[in-house]
C-alpha positions as CSV (number, residue, x, y, z in Angstrom):
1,X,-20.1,-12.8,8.6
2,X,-16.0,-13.1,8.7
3,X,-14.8,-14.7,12.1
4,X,-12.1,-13.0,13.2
5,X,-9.2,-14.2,14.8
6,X,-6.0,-12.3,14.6
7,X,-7.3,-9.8,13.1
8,X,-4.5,-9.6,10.6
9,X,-5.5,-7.1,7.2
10,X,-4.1,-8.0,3.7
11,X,-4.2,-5.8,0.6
12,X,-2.6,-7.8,-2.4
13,X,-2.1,-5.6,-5.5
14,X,-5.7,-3.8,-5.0
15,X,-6.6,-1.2,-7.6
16,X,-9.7,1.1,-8.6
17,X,-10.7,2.5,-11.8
18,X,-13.1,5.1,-12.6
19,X,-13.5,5.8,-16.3
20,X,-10.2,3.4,-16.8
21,X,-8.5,6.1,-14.4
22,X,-6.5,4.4,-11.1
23,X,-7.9,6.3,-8.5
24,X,-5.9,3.1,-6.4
25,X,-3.2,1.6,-8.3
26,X,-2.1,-1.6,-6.9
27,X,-2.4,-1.3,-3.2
28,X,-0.2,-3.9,-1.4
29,X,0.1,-4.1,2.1
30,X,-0.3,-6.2,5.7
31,X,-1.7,-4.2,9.0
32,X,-1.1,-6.3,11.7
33,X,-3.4,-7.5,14.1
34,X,-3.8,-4.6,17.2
35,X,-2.0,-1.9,14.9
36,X,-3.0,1.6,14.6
37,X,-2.0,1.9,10.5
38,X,-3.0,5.3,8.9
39,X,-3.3,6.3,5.7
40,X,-2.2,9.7,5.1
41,X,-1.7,11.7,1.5
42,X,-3.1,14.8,0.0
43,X,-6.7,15.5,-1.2
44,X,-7.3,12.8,-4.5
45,X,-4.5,10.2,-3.2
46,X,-6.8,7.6,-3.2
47,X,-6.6,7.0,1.2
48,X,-10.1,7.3,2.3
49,X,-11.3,5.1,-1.5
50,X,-9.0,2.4,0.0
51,X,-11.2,2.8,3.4
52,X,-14.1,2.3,1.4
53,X,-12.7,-0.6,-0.3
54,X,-12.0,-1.9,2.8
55,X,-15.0,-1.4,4.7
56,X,-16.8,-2.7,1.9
57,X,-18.5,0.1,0.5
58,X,-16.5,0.2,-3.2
59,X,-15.8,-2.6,-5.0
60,X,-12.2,-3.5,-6.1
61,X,-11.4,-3.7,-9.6
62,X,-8.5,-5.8,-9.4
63,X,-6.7,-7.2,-6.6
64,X,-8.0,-8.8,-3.8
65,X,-8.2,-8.0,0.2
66,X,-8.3,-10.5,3.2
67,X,-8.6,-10.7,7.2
68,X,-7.0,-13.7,8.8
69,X,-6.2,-15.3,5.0
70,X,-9.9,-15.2,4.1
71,X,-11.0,-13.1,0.9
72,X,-13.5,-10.8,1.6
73,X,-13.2,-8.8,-1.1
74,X,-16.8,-9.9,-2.6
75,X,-18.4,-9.7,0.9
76,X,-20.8,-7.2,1.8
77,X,-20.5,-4.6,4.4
78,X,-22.6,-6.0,7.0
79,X,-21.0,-9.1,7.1
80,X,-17.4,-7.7,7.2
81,X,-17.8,-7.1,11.3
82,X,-16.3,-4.0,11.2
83,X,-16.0,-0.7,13.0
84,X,-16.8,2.0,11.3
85,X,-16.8,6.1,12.3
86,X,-17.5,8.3,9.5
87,X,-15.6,11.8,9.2
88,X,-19.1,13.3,10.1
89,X,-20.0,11.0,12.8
90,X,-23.1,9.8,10.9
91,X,-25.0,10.2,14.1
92,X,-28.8,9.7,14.1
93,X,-30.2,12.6,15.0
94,X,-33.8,11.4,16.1
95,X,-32.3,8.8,18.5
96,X,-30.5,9.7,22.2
97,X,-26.6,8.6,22.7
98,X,-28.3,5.6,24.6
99,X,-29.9,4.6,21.5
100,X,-27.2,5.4,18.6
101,X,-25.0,3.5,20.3
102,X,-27.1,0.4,21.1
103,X,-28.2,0.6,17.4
104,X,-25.6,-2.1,15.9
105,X,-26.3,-4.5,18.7
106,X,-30.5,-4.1,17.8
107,X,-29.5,-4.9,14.6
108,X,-27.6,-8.0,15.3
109,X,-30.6,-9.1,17.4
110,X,-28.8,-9.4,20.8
111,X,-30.7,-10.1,24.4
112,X,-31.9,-6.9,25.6
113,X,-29.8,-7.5,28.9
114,X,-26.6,-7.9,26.6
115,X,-27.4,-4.7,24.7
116,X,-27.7,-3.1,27.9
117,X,-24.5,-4.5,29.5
118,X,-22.6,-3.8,26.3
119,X,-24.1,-0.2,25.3
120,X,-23.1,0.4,29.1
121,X,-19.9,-0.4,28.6
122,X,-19.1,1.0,25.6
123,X,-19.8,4.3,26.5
124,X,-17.9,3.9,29.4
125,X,-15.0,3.3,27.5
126,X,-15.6,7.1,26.0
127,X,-16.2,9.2,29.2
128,X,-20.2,9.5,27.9
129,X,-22.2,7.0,30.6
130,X,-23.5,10.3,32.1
131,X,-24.9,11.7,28.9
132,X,-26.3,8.5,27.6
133,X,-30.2,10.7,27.6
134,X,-29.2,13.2,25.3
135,X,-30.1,13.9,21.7
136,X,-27.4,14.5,19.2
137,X,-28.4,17.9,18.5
138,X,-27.7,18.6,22.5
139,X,-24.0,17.7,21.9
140,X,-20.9,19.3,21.3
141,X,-18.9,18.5,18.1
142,X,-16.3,16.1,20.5
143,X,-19.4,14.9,22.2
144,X,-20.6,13.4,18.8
145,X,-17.5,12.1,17.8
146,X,-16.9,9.6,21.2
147,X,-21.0,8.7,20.9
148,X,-19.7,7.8,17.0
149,X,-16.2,5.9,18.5
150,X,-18.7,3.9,21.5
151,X,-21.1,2.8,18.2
152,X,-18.6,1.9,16.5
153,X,-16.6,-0.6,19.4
154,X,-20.3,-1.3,21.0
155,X,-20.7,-5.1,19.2
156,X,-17.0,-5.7,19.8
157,X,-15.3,-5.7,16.7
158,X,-11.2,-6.8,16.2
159,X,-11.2,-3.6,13.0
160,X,-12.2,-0.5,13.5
161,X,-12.3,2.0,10.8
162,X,-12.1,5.8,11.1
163,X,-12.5,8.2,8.3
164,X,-10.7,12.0,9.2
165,X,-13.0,11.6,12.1
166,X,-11.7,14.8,13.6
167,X,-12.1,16.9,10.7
168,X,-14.5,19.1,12.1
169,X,-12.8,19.6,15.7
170,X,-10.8,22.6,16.8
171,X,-7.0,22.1,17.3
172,X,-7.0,21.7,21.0
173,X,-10.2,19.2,21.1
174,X,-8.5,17.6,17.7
175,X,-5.2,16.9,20.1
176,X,-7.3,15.7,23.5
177,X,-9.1,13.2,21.2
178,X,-5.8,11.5,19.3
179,X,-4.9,10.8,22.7
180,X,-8.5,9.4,23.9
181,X,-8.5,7.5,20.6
182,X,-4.8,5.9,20.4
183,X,-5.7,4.9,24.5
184,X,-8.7,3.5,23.5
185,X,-7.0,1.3,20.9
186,X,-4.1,0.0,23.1
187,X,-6.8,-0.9,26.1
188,X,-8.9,-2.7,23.8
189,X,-6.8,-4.0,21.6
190,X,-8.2,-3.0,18.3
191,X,-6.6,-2.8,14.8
192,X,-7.6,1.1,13.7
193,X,-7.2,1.8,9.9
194,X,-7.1,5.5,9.6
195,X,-7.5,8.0,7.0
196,X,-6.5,11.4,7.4
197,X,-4.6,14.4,5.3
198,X,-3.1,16.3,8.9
199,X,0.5,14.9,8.9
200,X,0.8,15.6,13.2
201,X,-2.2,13.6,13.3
202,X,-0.8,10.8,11.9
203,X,2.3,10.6,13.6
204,X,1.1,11.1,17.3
205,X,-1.2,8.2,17.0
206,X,0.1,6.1,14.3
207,X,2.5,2.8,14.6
208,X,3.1,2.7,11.0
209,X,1.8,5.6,8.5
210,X,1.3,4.8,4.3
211,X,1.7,7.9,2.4
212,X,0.2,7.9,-0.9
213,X,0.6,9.7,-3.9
214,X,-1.4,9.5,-7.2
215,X,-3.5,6.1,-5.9
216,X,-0.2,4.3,-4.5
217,X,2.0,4.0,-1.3
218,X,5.0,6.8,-1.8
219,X,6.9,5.4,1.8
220,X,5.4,3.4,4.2
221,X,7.0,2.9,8.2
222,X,6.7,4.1,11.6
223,X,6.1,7.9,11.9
224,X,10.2,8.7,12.7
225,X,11.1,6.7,9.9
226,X,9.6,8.3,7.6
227,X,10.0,11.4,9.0
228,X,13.6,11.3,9.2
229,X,14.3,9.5,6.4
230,X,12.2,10.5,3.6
231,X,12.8,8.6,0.2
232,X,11.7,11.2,-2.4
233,X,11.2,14.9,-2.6
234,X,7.3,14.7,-2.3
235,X,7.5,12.6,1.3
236,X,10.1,15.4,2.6
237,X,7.8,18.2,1.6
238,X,4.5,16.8,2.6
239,X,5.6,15.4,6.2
240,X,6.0,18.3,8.1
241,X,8.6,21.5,7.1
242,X,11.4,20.4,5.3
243,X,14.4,22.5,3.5
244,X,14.4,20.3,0.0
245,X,17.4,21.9,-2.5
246,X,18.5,21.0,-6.0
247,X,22.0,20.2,-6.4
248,X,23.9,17.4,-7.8
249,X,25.8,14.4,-6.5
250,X,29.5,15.4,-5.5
251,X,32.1,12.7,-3.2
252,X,34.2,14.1,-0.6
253,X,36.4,11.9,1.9
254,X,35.8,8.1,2.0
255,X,32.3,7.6,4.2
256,X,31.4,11.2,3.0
257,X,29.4,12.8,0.5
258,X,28.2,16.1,-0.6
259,X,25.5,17.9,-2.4
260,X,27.0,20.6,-4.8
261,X,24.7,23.9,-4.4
262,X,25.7,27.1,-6.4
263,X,29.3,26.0,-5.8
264,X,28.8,25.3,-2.8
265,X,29.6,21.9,-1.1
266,X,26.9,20.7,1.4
267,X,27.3,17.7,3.3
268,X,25.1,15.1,4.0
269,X,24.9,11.6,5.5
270,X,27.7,9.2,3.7
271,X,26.3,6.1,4.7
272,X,25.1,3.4,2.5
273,X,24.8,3.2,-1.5
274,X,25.0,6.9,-2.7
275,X,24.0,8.3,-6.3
276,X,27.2,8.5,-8.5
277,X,28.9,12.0,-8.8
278,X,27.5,14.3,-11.0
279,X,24.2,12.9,-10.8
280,X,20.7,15.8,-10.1
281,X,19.6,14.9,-7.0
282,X,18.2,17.3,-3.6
283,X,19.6,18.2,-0.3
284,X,17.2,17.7,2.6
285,X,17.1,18.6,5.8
286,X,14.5,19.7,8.7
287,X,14.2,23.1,10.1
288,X,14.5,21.8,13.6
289,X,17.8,20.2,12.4
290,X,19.7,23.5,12.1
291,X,21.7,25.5,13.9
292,X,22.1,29.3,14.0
293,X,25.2,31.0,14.6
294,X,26.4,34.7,14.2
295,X,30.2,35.5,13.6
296,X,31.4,32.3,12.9
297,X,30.2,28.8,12.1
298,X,29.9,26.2,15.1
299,X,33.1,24.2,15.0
300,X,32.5,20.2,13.2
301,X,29.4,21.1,11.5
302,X,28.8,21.7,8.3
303,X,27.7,25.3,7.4
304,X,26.8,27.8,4.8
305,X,27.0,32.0,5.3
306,X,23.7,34.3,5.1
307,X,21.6,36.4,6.3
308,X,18.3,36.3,8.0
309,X,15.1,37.6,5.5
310,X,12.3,36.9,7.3
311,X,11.6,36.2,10.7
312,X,8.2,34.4,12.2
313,X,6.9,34.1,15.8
314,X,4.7,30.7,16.1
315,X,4.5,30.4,19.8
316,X,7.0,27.7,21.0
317,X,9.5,28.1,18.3
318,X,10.9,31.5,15.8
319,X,11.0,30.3,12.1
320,X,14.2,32.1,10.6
321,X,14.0,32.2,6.3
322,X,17.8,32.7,5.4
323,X,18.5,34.0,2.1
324,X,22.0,32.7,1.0
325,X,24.1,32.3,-2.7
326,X,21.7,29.0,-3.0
327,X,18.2,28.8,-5.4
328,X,16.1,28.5,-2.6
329,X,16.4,29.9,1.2
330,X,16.9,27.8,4.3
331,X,14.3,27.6,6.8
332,X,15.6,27.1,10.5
333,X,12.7,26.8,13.1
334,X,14.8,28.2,16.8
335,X,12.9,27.1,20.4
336,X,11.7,30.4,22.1
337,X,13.6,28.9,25.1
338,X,16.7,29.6,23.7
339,X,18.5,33.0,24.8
340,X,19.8,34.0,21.6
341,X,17.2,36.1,18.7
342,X,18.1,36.9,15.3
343,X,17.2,40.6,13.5
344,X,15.8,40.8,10.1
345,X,19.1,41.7,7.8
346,X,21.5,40.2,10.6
347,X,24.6,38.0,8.6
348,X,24.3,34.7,10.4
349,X,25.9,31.0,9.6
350,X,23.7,28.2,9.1
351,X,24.8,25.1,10.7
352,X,24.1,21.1,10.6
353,X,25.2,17.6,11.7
354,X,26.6,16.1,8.6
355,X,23.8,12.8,9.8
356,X,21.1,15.3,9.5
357,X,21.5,15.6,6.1
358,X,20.2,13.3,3.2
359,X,20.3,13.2,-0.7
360,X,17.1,12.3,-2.3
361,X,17.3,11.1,-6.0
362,X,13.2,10.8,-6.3
């Protein structure tokens, strides 16, 4: 088995074929030891065949993968000394939460006093000590899950990873358990590499996030980075609402830049190297970064006139769609807090921060 020290996870240039197709395509990356490091991309990105490469359970075809400088990419699964929690739990059915849980340590051949002291411990760790009788067939959805998370931290590993493990949970459940999970991993100190397609997911409990596209890392960085700065038109769109607009290139004042939309000028954030003028590129901008005003625009912000299409009430916050001279409509999402509610037809300006805005080339 791998010793483990640090704990520190290298991927160096990893790819997978099927049929001479790169399902991964040259995976290159370092999790650092006691990160949580998700994986997040659409259905067919090639996230959870990375897990699998990890955990052991596909082979690489190229590449190589390490823990603490030591190639494990020819080592089998067992003697990896990882964590694992399947995205449907994978609990044994004909065995109590006692006994699923203590099943890894069995294996390993432990004292019986130190599979007691650990399976005790373990699902302590989970809230389940008072459950540790029960059959899985006797336990909610959640339930399973944490008797899946104590398994799976029960013989101690430094890695633990965790495949959409709550897939099959309701929204509210879903929410308690990021939190149960990401506390988890601090107290313990664990490295977590997790797969998931649910963008929220990933950033409440993520320190760094991988997006992937087509078997490769689009943007990788800590969940505001990326979410704030996205580098191509597919990141923008796939993490969380975003107003994405063709245009092209166009220079205003010195430190200032512009995307030209319908002949229209919209600003955007002038700092660093920009695209030269003239050059097809998008305007980008989140919903929660705009402002609505009616009469006349808010003074030092950029802003564009129209008029509200369609309105949407989604609990905490209105989504406005504004139809304007541009190809595609602006979507403004309002806090129900505020005082101020917009009618269908209404003319309205739509207002941003000139450091809101970016131009994506990709």
């Amino acid at each position: 088995m791998v010793e483990l020290k640090g704990n520190q996870i290298s991927f160096q240039s990893v790819s997978k074929l099927y049929n001479k197709l790169a399902v991964v395509d040259g995976f290159t990356v370092d999790i650092r030891p006691g990160e949580f490091f998700s994986l997040l991309g659409p259905s067919g990105s090639g996230k959870t065949t990375t897990l699998m490469m990890l955990a052991g359970f596909t082979d690489i075809s190229s590449g190589s993968i390490s823990v603490d400088g030591v190639d494990i990419s020819r080592t089998g699964p067992g003697e990896r000394g990882f964590g694992m929690v399947f995205q449907n739990y994978a609990i044994f059915p004909h065995l109590n939460v006692y006994e699923n849980v203590a099943f890894p340590l069995r294996a390993r051949k432990l004292p019986r006093q130190t599979i007691e002291a650990k399976v005790r411990e373990a699902l302590r760790a989970v809230q389940m000590e008072h459950l540790a009788g029960r059959f899985a067939r006797e336990l909610s959805g959640g339930q399973q899950q944490r008797v899946a998370i104590a398994r799976a931290i029960s013989f101690e590993p430094g890695v633990v990873l965790m495949d959409e493990p709550l897939g099959a949970l309701d929204k509210n459940l879903r929410y308690a358990m990021q939190i149960e999970i990401k506390e988890l991993q601090r107290r313990l100190g664990l490295t977590v590499i997790y797969v998931t397609h649910d963008q929220e997911e990933a950033m409440n409990m993520s320190d760094r996030i991988a997006i992937m596209a087509n078997g490769a890392i689009a943007q990788m960085g800590p969940p505001l980075e990326v979410y704030e700065s996205p580098r191509s038109r597919f990141v923008a769109r796939f993490l969380g609402e975003a107003n994405v607009i063709e245009g092209k290139v166009a220079r205003l004042a010195e430190g200032e830049a512009a995307v030209e939309v319908a002949g229209l000028k919209l600003g955007v954030d002038g700092a660093g190297e920009l695209p030269s003028p003239g050059e097809e590129c998008a305007f980008f901008v989140r919903p929660e970064r705009l402002k609505l005003s009616v009469g006349a625009a808010l003074p030092e912000y950029c802003h564009v006139p129209g008029r509200v299409e369609k309105i949407a009430f989604l609990g905490n916050i209105t989504r406005y769609e504004i139809d304007w001279d541009g190809p595609a409509g602006f979507v403004i999402d309002c806090a129900n807090s505020d005082d101020s509610r917009h009618a269908h037809g209404q003319p309205v300006f739509v207002n941003w921060n000139r450091a809101d805005a970016k131009i994506l080339t990709r």
